[in-house]
ZADO-1210 file (C-alpha; in nm, 4 decimals, padded with zeros to 6 digits):
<atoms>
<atom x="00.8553" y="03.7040" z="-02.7165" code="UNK" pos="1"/>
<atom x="00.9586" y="03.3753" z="-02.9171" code="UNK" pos="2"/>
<atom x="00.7596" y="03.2691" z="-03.1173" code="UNK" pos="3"/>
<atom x="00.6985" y="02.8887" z="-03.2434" code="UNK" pos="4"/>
<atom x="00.8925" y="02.9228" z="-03.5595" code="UNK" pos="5"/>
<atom x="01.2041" y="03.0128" z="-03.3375" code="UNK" pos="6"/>
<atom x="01.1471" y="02.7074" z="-03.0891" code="UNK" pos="7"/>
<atom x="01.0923" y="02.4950" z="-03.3749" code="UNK" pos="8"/>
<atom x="01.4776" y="02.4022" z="-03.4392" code="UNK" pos="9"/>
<atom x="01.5930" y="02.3790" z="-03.0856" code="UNK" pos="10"/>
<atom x="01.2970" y="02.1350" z="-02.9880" code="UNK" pos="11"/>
<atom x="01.3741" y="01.9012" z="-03.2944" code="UNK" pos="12"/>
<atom x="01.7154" y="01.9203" z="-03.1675" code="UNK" pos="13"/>
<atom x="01.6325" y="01.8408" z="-02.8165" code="UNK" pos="14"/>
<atom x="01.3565" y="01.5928" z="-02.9022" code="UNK" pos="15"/>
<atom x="01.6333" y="01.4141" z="-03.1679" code="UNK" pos="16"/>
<atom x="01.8935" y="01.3892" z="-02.8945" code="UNK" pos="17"/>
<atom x="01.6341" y="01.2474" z="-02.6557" code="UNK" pos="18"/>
<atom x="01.4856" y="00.9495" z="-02.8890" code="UNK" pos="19"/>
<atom x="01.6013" y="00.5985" z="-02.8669" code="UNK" pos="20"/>
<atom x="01.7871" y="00.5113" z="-03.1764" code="UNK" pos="21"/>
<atom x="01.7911" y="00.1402" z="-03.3119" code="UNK" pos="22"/>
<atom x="01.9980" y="00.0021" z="-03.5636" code="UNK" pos="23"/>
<atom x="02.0216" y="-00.3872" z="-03.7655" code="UNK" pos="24"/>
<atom x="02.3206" y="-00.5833" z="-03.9355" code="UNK" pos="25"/>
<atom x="02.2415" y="-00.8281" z="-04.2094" code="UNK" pos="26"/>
<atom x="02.5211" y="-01.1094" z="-04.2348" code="UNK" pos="27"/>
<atom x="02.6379" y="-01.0987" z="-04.5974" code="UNK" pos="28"/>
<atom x="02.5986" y="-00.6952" z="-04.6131" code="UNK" pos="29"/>
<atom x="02.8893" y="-00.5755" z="-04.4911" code="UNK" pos="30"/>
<atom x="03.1449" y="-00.4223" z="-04.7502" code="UNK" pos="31"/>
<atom x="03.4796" y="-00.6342" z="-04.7196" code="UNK" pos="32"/>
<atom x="03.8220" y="-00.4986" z="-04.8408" code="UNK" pos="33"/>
<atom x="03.9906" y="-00.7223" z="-05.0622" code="UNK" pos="34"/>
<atom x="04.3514" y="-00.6571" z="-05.1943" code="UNK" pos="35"/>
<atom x="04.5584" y="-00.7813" z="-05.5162" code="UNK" pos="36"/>
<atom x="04.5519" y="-01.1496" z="-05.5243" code="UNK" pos="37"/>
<atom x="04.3146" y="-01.2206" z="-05.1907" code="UNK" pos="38"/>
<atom x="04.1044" y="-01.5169" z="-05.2753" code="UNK" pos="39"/>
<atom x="03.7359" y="-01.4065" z="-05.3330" code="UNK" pos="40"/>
<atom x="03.4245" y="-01.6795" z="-05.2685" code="UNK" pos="41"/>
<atom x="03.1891" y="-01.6415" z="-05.5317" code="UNK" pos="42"/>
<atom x="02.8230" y="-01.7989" z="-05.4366" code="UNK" pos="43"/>
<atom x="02.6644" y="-01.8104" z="-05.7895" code="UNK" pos="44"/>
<atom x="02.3717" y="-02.0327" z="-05.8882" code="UNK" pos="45"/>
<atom x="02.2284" y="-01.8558" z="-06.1890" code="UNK" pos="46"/>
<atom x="02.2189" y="-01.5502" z="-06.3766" code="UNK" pos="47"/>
<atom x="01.8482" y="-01.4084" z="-06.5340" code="UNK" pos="48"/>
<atom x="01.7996" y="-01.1590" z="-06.8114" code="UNK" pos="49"/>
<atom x="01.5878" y="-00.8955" z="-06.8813" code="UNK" pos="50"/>
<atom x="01.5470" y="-00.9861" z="-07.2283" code="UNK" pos="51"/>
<atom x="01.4686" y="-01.3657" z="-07.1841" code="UNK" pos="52"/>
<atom x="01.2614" y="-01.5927" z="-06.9672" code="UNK" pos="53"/>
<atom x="01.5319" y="-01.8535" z="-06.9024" code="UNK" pos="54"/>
<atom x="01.7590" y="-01.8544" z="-06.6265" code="UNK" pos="55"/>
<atom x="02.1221" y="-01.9593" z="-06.7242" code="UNK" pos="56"/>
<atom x="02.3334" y="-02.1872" z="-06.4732" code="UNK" pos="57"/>
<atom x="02.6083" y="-02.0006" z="-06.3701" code="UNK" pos="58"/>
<atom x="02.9008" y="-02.2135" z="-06.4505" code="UNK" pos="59"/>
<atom x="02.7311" y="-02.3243" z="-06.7649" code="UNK" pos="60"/>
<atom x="02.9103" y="-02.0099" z="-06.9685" code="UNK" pos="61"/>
<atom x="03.1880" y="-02.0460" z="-07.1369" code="UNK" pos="62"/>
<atom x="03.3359" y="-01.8151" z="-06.8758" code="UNK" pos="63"/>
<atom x="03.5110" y="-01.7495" z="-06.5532" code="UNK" pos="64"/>
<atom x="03.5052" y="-02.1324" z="-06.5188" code="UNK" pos="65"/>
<atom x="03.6897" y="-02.2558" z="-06.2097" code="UNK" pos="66"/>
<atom x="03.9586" y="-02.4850" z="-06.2142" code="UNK" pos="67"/>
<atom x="03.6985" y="-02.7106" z="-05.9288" code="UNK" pos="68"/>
<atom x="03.3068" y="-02.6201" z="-05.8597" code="UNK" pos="69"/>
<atom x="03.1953" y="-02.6075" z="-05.5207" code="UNK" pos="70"/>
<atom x="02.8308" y="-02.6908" z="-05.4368" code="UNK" pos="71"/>
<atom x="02.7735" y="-02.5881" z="-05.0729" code="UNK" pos="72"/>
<atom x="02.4304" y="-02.6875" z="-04.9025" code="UNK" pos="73"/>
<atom x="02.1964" y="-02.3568" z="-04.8799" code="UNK" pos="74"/>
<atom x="01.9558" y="-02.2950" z="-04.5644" code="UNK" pos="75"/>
<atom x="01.5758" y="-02.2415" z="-04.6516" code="UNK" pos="76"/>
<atom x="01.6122" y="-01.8513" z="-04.6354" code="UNK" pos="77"/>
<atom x="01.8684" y="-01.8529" z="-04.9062" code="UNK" pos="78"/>
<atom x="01.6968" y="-02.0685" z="-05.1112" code="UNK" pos="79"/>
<atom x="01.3920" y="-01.8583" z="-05.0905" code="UNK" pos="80"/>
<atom x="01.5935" y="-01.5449" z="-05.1420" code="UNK" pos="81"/>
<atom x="01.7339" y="-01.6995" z="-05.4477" code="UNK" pos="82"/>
<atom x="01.3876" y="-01.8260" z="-05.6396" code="UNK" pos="83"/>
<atom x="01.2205" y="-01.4848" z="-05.5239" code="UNK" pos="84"/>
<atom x="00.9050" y="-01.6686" z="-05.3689" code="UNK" pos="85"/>
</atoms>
């Protein structure tokens, strides 16, 4: 006679195959393949340390400076996504 400890497997199995199954997407989350030379959009508004209290502008560093910035309007979910609130 079988006991419950051999139906175990087959009934997860069974009951696994039977469940509804649900999946999201998040626009933005995707992974994108770039290749050599593809333009890439960079939306940067300012970097924080670890170290300091002060966040930096982005395009304030004497770095990866464009040759033209691009300010582009942000919707209220971004905006709250990028202060953390």
């Amino acid at each position: 006679m079988a006991t419950a400890m051999d139906w175990l497997p087959w009934s997860l199995l069974l009951f696994s195959l039977i469940c509804e199954t649900s999946a999201f997407y998040v626009p933005g989350v995707a992974p994108i393949n770039f290749h050599q030379n593809d333009p890439v959009e960079i939306k940067a508004v300012k970097l924080t340390s670890s170290r300091t209290q002060l966040p930096y502008e982005y395009y304030s560093l004497p770095f990866c400076q464009p040759s033209k910035i691009t300010y582009k309007a942000e919707n209220l979910g971004r905006r709250k996504e990028r202060t953390g609130s």
